[in-house]
TISE-810530 format. One record per residue: x, y, z of N, C-alpha, C in turn; residue number from 1; residue in one letter. Coordinates in nm, 3 decimals. Layout:
residues N
<r n_c1="X" n_c2="Y" n_c3="Z" ca_c1="X" ca_c2="Y" ca_c3="Z" c_c1="X" c_c2="Y" c_c3="Z" num="NUM" residu="A"/>
...
***
This chain:
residues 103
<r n_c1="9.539" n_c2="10.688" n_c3="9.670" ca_c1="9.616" ca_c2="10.571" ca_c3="9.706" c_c1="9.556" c_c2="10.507" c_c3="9.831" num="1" residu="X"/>
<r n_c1="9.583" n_c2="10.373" n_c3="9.859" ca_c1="9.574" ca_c2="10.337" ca_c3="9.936" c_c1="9.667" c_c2="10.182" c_c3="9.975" num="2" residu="X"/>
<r n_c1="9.628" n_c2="10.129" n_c3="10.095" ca_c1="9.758" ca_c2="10.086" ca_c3="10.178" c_c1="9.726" c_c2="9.930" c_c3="10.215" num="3" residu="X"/>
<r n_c1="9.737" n_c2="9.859" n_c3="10.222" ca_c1="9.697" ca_c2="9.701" ca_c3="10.302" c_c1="9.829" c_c2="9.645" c_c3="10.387" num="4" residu="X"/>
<r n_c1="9.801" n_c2="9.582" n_c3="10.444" ca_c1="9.883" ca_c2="9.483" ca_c3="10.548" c_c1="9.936" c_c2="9.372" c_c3="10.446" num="5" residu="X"/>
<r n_c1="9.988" n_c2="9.307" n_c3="10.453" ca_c1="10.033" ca_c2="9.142" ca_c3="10.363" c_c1="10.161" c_c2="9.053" c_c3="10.457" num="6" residu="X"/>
<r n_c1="10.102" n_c2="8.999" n_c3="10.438" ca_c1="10.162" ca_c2="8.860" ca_c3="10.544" c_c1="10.235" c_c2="8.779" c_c3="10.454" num="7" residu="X"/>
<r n_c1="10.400" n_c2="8.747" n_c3="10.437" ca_c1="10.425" ca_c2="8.630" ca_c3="10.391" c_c1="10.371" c_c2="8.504" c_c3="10.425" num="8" residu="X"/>
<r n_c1="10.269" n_c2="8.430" n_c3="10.318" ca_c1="10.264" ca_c2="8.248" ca_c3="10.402" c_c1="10.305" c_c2="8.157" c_c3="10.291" num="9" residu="X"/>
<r n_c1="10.312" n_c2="8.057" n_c3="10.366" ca_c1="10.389" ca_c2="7.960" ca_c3="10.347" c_c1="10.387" c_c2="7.940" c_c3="10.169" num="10" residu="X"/>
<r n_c1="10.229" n_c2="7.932" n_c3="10.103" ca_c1="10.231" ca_c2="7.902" ca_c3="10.048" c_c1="10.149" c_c2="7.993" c_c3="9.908" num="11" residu="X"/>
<r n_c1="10.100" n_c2="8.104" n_c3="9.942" ca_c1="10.047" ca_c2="8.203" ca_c3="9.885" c_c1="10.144" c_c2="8.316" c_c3="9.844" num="12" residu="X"/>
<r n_c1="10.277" n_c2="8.328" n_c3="9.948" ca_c1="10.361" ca_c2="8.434" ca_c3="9.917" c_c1="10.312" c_c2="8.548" c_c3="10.009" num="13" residu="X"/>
<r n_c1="10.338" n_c2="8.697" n_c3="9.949" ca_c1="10.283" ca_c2="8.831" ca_c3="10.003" c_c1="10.124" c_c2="8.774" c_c3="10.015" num="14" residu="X"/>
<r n_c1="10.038" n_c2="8.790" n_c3="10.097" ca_c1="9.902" ca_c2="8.823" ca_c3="10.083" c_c1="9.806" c_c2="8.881" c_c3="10.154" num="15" residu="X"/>
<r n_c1="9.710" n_c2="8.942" n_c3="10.137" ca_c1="9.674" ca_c2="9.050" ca_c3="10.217" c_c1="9.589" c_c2="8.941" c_c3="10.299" num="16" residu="X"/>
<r n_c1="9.627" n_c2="8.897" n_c3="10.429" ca_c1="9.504" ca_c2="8.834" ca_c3="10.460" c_c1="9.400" c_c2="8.808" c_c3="10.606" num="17" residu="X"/>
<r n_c1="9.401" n_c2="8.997" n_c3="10.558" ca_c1="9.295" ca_c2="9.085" ca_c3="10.662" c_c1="9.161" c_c2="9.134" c_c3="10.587" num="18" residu="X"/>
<r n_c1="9.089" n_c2="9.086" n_c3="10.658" ca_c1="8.959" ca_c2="9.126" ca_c3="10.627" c_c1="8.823" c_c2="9.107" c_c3="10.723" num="19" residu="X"/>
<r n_c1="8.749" n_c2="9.144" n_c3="10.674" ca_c1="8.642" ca_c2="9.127" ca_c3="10.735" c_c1="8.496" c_c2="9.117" c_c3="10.653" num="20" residu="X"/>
<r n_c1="8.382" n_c2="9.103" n_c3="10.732" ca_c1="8.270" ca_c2="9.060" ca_c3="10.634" c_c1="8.155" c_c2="9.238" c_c3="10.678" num="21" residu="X"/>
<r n_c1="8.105" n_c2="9.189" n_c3="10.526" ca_c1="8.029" ca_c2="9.309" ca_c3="10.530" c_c1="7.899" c_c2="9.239" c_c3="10.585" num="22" residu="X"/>
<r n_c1="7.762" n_c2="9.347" n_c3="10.587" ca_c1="7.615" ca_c2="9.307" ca_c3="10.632" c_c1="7.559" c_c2="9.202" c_c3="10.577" num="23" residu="X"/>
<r n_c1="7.648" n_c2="9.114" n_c3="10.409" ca_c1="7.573" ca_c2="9.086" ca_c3="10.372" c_c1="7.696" c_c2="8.916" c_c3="10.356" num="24" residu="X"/>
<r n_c1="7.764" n_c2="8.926" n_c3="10.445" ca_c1="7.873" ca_c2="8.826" ca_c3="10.451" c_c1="7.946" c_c2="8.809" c_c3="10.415" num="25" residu="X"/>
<r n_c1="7.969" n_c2="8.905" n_c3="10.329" ca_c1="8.065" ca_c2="8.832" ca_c3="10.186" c_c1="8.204" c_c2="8.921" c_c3="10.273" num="26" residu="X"/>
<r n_c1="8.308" n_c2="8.874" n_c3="10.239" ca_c1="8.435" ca_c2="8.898" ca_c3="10.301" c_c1="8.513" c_c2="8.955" c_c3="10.194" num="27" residu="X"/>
<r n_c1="8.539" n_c2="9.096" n_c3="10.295" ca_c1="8.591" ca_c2="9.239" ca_c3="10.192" c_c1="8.777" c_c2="9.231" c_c3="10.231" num="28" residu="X"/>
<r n_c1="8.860" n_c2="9.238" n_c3="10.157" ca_c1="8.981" ca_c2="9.230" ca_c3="10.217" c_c1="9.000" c_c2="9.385" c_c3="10.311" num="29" residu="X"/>
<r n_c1="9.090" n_c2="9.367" n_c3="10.394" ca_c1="9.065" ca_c2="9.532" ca_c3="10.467" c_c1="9.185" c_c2="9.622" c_c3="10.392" num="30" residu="X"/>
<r n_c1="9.160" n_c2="9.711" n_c3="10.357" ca_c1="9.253" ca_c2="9.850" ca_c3="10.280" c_c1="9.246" c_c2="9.954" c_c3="10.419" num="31" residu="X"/>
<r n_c1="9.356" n_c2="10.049" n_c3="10.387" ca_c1="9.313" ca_c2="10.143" ca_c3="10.498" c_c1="9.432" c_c2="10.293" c_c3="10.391" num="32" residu="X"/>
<r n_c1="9.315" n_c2="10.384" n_c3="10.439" ca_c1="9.367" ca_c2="10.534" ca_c3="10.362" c_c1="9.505" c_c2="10.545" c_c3="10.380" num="33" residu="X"/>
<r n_c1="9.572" n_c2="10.530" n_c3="10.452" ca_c1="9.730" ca_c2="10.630" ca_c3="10.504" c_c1="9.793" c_c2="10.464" c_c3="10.523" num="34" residu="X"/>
<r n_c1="9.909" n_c2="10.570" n_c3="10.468" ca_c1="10.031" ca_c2="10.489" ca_c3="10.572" c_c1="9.991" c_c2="10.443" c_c3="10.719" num="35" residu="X"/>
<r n_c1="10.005" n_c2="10.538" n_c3="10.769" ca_c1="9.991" ca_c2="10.545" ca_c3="10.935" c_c1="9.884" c_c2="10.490" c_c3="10.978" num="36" residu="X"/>
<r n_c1="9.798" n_c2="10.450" n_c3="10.939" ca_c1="9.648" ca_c2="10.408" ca_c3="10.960" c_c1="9.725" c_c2="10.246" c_c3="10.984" num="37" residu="X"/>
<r n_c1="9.752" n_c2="10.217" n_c3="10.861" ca_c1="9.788" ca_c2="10.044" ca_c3="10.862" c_c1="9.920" c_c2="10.035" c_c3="10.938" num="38" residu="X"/>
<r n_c1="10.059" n_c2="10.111" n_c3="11.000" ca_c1="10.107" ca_c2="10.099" ca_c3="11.093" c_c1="10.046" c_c2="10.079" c_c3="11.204" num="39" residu="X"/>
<r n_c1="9.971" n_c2="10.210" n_c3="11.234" ca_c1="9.907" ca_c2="10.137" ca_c3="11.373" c_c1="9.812" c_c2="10.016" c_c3="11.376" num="40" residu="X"/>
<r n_c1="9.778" n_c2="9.970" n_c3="11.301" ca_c1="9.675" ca_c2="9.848" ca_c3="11.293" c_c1="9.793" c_c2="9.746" c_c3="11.340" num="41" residu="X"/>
<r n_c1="9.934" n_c2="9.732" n_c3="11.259" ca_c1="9.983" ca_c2="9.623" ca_c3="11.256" c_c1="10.063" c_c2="9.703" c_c3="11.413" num="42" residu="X"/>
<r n_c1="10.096" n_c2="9.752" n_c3="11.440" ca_c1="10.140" ca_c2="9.754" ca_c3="11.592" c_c1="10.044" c_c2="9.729" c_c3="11.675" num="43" residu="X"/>
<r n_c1="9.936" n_c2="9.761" n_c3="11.646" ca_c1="9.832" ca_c2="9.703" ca_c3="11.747" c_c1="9.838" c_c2="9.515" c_c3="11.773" num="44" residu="X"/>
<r n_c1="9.817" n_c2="9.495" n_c3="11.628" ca_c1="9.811" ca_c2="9.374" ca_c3="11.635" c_c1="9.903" c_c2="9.266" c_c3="11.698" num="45" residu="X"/>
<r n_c1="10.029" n_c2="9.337" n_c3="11.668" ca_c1="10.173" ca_c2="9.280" ca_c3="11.736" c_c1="10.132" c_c2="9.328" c_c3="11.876" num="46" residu="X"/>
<r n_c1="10.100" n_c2="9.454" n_c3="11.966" ca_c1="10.078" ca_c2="9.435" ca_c3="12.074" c_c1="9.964" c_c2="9.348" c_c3="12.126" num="47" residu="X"/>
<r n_c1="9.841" n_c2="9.291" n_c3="12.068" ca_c1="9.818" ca_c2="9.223" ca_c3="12.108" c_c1="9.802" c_c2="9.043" c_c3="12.110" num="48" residu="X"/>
<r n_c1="9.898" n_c2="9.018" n_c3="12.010" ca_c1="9.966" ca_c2="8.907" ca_c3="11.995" c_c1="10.043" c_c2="8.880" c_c3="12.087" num="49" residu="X"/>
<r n_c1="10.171" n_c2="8.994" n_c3="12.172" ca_c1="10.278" ca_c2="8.985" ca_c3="12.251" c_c1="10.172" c_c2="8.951" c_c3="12.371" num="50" residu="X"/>
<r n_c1="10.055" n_c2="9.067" n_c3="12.405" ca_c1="9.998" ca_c2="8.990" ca_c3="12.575" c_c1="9.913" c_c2="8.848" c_c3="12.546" num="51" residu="X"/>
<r n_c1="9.900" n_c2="8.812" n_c3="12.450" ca_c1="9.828" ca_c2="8.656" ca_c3="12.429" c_c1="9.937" c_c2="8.575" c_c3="12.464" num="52" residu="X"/>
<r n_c1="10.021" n_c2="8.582" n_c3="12.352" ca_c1="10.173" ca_c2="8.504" ca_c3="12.469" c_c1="10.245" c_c2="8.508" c_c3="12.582" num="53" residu="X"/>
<r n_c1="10.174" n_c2="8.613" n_c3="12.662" ca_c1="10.284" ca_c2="8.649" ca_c3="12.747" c_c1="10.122" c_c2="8.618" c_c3="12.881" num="54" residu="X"/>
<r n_c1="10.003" n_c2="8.562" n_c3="12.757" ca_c1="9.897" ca_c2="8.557" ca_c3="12.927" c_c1="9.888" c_c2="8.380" c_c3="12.935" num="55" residu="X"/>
<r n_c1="10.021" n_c2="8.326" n_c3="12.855" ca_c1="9.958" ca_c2="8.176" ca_c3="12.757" c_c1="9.871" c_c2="8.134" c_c3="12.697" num="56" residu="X"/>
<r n_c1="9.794" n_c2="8.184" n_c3="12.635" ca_c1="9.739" ca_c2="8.206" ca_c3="12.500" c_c1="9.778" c_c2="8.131" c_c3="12.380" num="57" residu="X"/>
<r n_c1="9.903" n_c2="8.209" n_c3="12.383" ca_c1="9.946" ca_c2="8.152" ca_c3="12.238" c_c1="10.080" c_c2="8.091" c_c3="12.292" num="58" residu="X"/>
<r n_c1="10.164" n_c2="7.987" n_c3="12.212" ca_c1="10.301" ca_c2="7.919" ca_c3="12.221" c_c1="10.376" c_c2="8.003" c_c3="12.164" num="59" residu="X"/>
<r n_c1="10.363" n_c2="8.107" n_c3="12.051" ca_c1="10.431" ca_c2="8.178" ca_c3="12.026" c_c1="10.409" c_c2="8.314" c_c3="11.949" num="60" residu="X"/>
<r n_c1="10.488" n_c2="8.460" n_c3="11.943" ca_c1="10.421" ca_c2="8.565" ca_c3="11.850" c_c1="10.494" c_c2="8.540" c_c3="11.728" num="61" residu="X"/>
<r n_c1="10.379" n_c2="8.607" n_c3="11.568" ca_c1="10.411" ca_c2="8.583" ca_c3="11.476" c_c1="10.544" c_c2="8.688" c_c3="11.467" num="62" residu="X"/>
<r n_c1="10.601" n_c2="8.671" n_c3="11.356" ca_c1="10.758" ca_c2="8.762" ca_c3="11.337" c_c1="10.708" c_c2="8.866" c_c3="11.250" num="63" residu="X"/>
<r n_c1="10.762" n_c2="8.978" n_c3="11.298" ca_c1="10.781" ca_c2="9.126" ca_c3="11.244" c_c1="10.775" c_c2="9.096" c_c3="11.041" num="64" residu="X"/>
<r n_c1="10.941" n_c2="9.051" n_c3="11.054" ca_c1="10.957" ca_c2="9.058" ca_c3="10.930" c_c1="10.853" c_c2="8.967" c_c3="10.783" num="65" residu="X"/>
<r n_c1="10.763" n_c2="8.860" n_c3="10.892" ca_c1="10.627" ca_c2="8.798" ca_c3="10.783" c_c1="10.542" c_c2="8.880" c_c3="10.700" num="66" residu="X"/>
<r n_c1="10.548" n_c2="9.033" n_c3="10.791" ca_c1="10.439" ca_c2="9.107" ca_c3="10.770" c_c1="10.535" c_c2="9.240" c_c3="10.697" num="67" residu="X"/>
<r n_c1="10.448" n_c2="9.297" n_c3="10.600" ca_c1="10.500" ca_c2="9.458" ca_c3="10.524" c_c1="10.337" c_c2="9.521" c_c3="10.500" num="68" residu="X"/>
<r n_c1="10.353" n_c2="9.674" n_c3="10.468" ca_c1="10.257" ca_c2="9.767" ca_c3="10.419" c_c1="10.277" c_c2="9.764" c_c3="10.247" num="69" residu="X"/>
<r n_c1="10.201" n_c2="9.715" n_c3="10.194" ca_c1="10.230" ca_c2="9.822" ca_c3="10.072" c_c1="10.107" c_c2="9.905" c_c3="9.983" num="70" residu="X"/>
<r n_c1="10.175" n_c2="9.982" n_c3="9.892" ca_c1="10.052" ca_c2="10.106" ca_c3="9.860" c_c1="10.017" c_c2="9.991" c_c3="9.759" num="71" residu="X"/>
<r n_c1="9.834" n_c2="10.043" n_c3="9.717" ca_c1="9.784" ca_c2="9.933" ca_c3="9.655" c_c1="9.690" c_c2="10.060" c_c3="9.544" num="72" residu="X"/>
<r n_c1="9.657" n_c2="10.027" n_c3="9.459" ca_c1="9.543" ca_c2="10.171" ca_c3="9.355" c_c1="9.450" c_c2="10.069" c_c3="9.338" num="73" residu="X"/>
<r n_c1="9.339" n_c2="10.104" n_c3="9.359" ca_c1="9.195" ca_c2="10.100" ca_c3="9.368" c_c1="9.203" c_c2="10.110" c_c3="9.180" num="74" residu="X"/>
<r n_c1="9.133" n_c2="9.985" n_c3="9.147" ca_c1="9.077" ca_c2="10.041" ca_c3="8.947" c_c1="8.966" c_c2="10.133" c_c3="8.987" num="75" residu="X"/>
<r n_c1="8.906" n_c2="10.179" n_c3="8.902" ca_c1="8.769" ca_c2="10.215" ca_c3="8.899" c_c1="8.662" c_c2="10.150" c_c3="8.858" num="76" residu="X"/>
<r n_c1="8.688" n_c2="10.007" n_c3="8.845" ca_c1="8.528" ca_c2="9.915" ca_c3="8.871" c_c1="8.527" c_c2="9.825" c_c3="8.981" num="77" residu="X"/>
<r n_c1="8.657" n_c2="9.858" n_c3="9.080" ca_c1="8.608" ca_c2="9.794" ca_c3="9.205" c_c1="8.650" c_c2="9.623" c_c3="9.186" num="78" residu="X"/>
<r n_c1="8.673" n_c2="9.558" n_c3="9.063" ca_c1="8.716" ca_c2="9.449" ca_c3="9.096" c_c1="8.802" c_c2="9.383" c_c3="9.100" num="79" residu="X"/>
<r n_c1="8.906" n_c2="9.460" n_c3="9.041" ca_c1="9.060" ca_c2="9.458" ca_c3="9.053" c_c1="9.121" c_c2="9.538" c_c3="9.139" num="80" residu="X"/>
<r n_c1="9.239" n_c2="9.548" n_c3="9.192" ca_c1="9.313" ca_c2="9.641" ca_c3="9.265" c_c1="9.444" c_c2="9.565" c_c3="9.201" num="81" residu="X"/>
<r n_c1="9.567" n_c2="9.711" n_c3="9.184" ca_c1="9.727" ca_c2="9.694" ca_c3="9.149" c_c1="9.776" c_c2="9.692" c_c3="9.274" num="82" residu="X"/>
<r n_c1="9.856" n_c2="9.594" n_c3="9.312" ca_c1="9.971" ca_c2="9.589" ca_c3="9.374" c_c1="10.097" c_c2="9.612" c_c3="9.404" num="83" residu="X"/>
<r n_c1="10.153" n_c2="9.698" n_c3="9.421" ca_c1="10.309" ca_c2="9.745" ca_c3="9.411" c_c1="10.314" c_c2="9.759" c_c3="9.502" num="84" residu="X"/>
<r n_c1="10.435" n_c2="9.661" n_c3="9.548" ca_c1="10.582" ca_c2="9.673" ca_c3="9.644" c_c1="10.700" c_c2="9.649" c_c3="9.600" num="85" residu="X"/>
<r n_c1="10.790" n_c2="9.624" n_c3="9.652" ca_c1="10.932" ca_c2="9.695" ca_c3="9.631" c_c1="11.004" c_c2="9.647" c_c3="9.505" num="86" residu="X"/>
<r n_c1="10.967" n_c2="9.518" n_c3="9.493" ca_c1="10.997" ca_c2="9.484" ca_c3="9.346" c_c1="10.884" c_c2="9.408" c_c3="9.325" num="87" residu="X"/>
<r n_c1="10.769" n_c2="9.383" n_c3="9.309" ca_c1="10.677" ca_c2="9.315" ca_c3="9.244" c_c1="10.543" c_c2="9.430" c_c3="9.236" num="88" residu="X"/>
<r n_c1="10.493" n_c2="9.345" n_c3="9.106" ca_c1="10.403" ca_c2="9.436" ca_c3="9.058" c_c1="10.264" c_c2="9.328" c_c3="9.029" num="89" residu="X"/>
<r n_c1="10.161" n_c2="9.304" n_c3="9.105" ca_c1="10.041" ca_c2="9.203" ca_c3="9.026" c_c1="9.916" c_c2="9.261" c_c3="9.029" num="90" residu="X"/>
<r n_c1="9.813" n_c2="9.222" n_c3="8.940" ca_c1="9.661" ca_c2="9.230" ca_c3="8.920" c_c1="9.588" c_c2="9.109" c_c3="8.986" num="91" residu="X"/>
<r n_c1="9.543" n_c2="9.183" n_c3="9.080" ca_c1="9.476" ca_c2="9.064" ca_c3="9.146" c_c1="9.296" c_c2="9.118" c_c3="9.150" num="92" residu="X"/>
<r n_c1="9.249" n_c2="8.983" n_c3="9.104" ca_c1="9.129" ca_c2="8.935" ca_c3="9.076" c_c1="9.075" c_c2="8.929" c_c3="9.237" num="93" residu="X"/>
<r n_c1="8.997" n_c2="9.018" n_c3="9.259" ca_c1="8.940" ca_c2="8.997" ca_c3="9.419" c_c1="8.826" c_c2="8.882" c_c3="9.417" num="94" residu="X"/>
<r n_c1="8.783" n_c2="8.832" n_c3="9.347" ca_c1="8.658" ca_c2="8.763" ca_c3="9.387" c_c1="8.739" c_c2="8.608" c_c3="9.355" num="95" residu="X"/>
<r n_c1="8.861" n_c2="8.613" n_c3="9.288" ca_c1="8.913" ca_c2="8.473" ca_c3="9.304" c_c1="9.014" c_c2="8.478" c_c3="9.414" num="96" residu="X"/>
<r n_c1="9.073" n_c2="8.541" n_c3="9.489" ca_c1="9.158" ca_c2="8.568" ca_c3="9.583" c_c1="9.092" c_c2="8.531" c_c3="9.692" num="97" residu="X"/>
<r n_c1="8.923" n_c2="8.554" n_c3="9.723" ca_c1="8.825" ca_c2="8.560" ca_c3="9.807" c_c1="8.810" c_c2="8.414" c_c3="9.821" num="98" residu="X"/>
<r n_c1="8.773" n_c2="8.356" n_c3="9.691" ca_c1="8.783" ca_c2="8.211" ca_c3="9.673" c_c1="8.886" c_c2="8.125" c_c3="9.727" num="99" residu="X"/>
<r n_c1="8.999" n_c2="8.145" n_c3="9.651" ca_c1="9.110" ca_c2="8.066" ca_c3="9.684" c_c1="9.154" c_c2="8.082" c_c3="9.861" num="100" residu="X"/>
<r n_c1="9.065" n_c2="8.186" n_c3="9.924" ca_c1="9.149" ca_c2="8.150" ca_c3="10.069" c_c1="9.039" c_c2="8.047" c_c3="10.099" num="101" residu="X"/>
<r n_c1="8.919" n_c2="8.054" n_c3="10.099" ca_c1="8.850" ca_c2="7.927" ca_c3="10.140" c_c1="8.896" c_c2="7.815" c_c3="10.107" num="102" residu="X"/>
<r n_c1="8.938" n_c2="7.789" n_c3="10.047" ca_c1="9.025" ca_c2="7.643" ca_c3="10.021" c_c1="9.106" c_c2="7.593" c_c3="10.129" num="103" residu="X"/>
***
């Protein structure tokens, strides 16, 4: 198993939309092994959201409740991954997901 971050937005809904780029650019969404792995990521992140606002930085921190963990299964060809959280269930196409945030 494994775990991602997902951000309610405005207009995408749940979406995972952490990532980063590999050596060769292309932008990998970020997964992380454990539970606890992606808690502390997202407390990190909330702590350092709170000193950006609090150095004026930012006008405001994002809200707790935008953001959830949920467990995600890896297919075995790498280009799909299942999604399950608490009541929804989707197949998401990574290389159009990749797409559609550039838009």
């Amino acid at each position: 198993m494994a775990y991602e971050v997902q951000e309610n937005c405005l207009f995408g809904g749940w979406t995972n939309t952490w990532s980063y780029e590999d050596d060769n650019g292309v932008t990998i969404p970020t997964i992380f092994d454990t539970r606890e792995d992606a808690e502390a990521e997202l407390d990190w992140f909330f702590q350092e959201m709170q000193e950006a606002f609090e150095s004026g930085n930012m006008t405001d921190v994002p809200d707790h409740y935008d953001f959830r963990i949920v467990e995600i299964t890896p297919k075995e060809d790498n280009d799909f991954y299942h999604v399950q959280a608490e009541h929804e269930s989707m197949l998401i196409d990574k290389e159009l997901e990749a797409w559609v945030r550039t838009l």
